[in-house]
C-alpha atoms as a printed R data frame, in Angstrom:
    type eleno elety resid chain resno      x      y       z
1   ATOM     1    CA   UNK     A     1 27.464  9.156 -22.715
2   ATOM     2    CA   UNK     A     2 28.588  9.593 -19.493
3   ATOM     3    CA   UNK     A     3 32.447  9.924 -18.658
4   ATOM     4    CA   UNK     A     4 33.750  8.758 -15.345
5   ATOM     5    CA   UNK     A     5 37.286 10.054 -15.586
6   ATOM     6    CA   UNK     A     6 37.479 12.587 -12.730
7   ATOM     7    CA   UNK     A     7 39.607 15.245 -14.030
8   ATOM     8    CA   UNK     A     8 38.673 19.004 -14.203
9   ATOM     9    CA   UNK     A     9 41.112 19.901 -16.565
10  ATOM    10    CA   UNK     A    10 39.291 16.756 -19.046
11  ATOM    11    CA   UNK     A    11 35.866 17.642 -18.239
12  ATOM    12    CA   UNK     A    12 37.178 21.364 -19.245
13  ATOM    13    CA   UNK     A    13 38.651 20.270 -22.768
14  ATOM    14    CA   UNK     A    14 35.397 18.571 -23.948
15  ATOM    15    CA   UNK     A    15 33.467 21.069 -22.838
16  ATOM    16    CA   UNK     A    16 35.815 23.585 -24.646
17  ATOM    17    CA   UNK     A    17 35.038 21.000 -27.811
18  ATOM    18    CA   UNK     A    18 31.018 21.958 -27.683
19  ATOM    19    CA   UNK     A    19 31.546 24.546 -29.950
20  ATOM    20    CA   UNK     A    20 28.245 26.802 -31.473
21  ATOM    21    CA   UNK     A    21 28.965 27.381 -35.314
22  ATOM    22    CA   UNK     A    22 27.775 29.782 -37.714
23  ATOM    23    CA   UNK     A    23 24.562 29.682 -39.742
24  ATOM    24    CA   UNK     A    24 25.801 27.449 -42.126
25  ATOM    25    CA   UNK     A    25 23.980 24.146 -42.587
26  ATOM    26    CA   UNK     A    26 24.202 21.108 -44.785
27  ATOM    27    CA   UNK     A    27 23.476 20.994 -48.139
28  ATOM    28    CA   UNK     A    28 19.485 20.923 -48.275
29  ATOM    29    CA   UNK     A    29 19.694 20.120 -51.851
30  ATOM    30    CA   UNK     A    30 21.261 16.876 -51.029
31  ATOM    31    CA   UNK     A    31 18.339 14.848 -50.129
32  ATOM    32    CA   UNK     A    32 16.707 15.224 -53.440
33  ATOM    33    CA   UNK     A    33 19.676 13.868 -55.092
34  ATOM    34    CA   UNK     A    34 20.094 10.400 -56.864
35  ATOM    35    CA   UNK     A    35 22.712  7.765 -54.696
36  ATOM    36    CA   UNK     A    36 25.544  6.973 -56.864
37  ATOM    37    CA   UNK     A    37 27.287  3.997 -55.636
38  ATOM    38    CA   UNK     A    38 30.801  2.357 -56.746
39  ATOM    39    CA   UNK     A    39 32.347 -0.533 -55.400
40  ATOM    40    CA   UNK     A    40 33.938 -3.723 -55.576
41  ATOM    41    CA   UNK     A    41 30.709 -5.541 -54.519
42  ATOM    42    CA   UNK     A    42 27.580 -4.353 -54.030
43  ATOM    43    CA   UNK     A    43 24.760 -6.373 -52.511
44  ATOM    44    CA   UNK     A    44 20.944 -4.345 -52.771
45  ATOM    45    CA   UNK     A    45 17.828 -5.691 -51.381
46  ATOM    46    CA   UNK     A    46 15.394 -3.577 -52.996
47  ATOM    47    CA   UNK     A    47 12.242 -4.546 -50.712
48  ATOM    48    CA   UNK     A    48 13.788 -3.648 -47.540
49  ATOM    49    CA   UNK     A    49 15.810 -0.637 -49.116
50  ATOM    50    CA   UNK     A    50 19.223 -1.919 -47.909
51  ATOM    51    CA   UNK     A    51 22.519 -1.793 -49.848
52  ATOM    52    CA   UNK     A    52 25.670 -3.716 -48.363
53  ATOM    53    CA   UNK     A    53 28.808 -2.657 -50.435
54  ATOM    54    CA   UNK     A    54 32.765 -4.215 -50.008
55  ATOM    55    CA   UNK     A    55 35.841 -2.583 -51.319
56  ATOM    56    CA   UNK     A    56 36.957  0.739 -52.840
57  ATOM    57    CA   UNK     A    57 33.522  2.472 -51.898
58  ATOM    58    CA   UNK     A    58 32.598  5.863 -53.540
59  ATOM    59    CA   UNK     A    59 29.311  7.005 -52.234
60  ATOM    60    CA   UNK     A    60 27.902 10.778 -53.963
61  ATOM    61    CA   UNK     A    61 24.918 11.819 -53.208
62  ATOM    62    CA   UNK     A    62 24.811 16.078 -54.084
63  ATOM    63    CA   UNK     A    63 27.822 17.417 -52.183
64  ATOM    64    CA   UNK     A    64 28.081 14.336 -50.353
65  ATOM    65    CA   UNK     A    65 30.868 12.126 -50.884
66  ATOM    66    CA   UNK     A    66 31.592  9.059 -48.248
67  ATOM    67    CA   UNK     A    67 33.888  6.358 -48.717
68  ATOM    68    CA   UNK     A    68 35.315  3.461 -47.315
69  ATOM    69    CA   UNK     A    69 36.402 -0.302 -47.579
70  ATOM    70    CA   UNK     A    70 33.191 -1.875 -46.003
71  ATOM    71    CA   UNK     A    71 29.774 -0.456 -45.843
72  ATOM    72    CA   UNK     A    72 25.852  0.086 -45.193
73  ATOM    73    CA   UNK     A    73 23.282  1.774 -46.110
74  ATOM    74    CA   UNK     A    74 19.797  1.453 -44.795
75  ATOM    75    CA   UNK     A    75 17.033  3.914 -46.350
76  ATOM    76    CA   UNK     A    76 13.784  4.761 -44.263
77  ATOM    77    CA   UNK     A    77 10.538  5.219 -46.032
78  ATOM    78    CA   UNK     A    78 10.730  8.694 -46.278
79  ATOM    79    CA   UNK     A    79 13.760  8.218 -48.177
80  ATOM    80    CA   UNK     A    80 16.207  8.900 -45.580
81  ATOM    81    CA   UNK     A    81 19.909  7.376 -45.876
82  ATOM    82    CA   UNK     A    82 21.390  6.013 -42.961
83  ATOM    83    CA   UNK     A    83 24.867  5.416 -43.794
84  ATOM    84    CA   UNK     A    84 28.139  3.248 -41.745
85  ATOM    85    CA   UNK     A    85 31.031  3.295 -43.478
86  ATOM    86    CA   UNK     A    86 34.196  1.376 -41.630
87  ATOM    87    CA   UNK     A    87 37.715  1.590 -43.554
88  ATOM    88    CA   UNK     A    88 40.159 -1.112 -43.394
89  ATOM    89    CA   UNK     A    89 43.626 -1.352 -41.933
90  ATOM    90    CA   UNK     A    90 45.486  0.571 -43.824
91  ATOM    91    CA   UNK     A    91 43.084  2.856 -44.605
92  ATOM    92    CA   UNK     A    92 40.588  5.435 -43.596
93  ATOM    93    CA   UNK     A    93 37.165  5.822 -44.311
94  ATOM    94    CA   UNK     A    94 35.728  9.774 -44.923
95  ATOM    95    CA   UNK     A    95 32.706 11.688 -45.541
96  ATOM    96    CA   UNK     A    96 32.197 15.113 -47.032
97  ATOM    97    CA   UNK     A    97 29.984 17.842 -48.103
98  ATOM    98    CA   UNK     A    98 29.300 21.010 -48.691
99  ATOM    99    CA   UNK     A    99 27.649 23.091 -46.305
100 ATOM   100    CA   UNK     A   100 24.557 25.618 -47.218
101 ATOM   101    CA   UNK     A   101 24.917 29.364 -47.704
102 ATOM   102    CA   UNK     A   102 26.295 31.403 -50.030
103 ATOM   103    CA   UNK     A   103 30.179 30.530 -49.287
104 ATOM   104    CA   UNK     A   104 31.916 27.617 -50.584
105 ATOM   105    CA   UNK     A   105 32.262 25.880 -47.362
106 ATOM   106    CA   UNK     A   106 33.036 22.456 -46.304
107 ATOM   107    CA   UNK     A   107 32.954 19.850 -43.172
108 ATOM   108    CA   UNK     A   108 35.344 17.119 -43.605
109 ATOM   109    CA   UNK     A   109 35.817 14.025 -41.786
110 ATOM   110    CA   UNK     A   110 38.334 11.127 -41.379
111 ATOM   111    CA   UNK     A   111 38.509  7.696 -39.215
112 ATOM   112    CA   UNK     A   112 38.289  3.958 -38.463
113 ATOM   113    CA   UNK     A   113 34.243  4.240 -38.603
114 ATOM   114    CA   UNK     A   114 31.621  6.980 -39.981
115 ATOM   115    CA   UNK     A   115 28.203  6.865 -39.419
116 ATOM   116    CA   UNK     A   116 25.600  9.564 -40.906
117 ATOM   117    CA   UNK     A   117 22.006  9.883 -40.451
118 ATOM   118    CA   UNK     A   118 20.571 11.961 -43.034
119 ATOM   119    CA   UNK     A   119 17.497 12.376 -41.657
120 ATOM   120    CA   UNK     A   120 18.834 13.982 -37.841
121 ATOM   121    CA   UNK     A   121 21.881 15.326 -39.465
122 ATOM   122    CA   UNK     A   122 24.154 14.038 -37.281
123 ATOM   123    CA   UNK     A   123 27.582 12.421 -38.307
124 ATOM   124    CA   UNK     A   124 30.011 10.587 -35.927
125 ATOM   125    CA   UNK     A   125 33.729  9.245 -36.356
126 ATOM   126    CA   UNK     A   126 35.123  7.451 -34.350
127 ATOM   127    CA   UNK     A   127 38.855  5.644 -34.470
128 ATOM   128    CA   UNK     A   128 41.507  8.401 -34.859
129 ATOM   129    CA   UNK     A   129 39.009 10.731 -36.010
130 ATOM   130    CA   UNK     A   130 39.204 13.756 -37.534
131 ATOM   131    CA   UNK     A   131 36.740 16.559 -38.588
132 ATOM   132    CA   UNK     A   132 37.761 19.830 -40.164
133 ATOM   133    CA   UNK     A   133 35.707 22.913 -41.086
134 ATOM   134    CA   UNK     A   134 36.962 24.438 -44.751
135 ATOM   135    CA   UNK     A   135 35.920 27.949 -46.154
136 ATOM   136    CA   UNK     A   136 37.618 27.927 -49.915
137 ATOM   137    CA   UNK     A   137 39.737 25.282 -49.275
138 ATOM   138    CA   UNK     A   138 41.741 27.199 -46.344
139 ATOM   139    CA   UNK     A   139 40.731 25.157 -42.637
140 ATOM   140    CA   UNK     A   140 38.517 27.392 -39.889
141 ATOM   141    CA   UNK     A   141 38.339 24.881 -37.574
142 ATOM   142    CA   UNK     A   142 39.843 21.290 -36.415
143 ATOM   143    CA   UNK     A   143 39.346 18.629 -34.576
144 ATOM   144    CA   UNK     A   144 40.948 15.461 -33.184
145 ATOM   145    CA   UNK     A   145 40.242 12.812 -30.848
146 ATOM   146    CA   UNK     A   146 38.910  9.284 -30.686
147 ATOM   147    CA   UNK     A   147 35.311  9.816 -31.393
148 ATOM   148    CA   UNK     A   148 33.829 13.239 -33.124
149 ATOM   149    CA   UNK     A   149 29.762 14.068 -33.044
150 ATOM   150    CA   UNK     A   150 28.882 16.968 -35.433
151 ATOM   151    CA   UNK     A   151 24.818 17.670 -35.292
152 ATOM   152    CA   UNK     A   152 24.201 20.420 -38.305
153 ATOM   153    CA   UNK     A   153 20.849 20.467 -37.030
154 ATOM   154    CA   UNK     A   154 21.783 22.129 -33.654
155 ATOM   155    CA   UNK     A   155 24.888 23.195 -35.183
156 ATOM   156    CA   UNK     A   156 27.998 21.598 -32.171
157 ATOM   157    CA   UNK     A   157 30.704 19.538 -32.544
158 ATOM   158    CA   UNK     A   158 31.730 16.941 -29.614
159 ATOM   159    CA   UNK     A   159 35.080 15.079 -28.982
160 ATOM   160    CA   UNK     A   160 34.501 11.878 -26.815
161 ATOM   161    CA   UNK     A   161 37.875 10.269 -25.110
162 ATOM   162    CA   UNK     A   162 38.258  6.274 -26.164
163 ATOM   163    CA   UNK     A   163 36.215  4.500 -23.314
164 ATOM   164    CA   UNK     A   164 39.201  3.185 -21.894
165 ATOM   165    CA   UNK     A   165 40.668  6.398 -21.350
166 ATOM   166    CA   UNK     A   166 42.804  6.929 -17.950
167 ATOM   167    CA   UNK     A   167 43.401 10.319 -16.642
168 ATOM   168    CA   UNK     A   168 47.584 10.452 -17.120
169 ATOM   169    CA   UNK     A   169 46.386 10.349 -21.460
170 ATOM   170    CA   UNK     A   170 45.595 13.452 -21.028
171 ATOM   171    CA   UNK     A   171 45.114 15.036 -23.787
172 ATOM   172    CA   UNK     A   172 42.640 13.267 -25.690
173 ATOM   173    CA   UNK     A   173 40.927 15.679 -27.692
174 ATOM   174    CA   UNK     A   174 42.666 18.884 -29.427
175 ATOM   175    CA   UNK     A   175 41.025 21.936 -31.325
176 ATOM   176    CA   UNK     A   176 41.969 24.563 -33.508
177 ATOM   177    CA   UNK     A   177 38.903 27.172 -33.791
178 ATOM   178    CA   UNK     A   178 38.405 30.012 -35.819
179 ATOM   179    CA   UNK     A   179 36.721 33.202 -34.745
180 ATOM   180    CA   UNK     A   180 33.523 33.455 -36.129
181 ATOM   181    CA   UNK     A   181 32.479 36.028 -38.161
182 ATOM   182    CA   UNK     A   182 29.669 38.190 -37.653
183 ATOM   183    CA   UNK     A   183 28.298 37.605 -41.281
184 ATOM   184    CA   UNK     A   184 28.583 33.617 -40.105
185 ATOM   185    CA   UNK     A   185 26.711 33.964 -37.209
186 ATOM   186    CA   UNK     A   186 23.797 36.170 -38.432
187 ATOM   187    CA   UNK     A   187 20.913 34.018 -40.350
């Protein structure tokens, strides 16, 4: 994505926002988990391997837990989820799970839209999002901004501004980030 707002102190934010985390990953265990699926409506297509769902959705599958008011999921044939989640207006729609290693560690995310591809790891928010990094419950790490990225393959984060973004909205992104800890960092 490129960004055409020509301000040093911007282009030094997000790039304060590509942060390297620990050794953590997600949940590996996850993708041999059964879906679980609640909603108001849900619509499968069992050839094609496509569920649409509508209204108080509760997705679990392991550790992780997505929900929304509207959503998709599309499954590849190596069983794969694919997953967009948008929330209504007066809501927000929020994905979960717990991350692998021997600590009880979290990502968390909130916002307008969610989108995660199980198979590349990557998850993106984007609408007032929100992503936050939890060891036992207590926050390491925050974000904020319009759109998030978090690969847990190649372990970053990335805060995008909203493509309509003008230089005096400065700031559009804001972090809070723990040290990491040598333990963390060591695989």
């Amino acid at each position: 994505m490129d960004l055409l707002i020509p301000s040093s102190r911007f282009l030094s934010l997000i790039s304060l926002m590509m942060v390297v985390m620990g050794a953590a990953y997600a949940e590996k265990a996850d993708q041999k988990k059964p879906l679980i699926l609640e909603a108001d409506k849900v619509s499968v297509n069992d050839v094609q391997q496509a569920y649409e769902l509508q209204g108080n959705i509760l997705l679990i599958k392991g550790s992780i837990l997505v929900t929304g008011e509207q959503g998709n999921i599309k499954v590849d044939p190596e069983g794969y989820e694919f997953v967009t989640m948008e929330s209504d207006q007066d809501t927000t729609a929020s994905f979960r799970q717990r991350r692998e290693g021997p600590a009880n560690e979290f990502i968390q995310a909130n916002g307008k839209n969610v989108v995660y591809d199980a198979k590349t790891e990557v998850l993106t928010i984007t609408g007032d999002a929100s992503m936050k990094r939890l060891l036992n419950m207590q926050m390491l790490d925050q974000l904020n901004g319009w759109k998030i990225e978090y690969d847990d393959v190649k372990q970053y984060y990335r805060v995008f501004p909203p493509p309509d973004a003008k230089e005096s909205d400065l700031p559009l992104a804001r972090a809070m980030l723990s040290p990491r800890q040598k333990a963390t960092l060591e695989k």
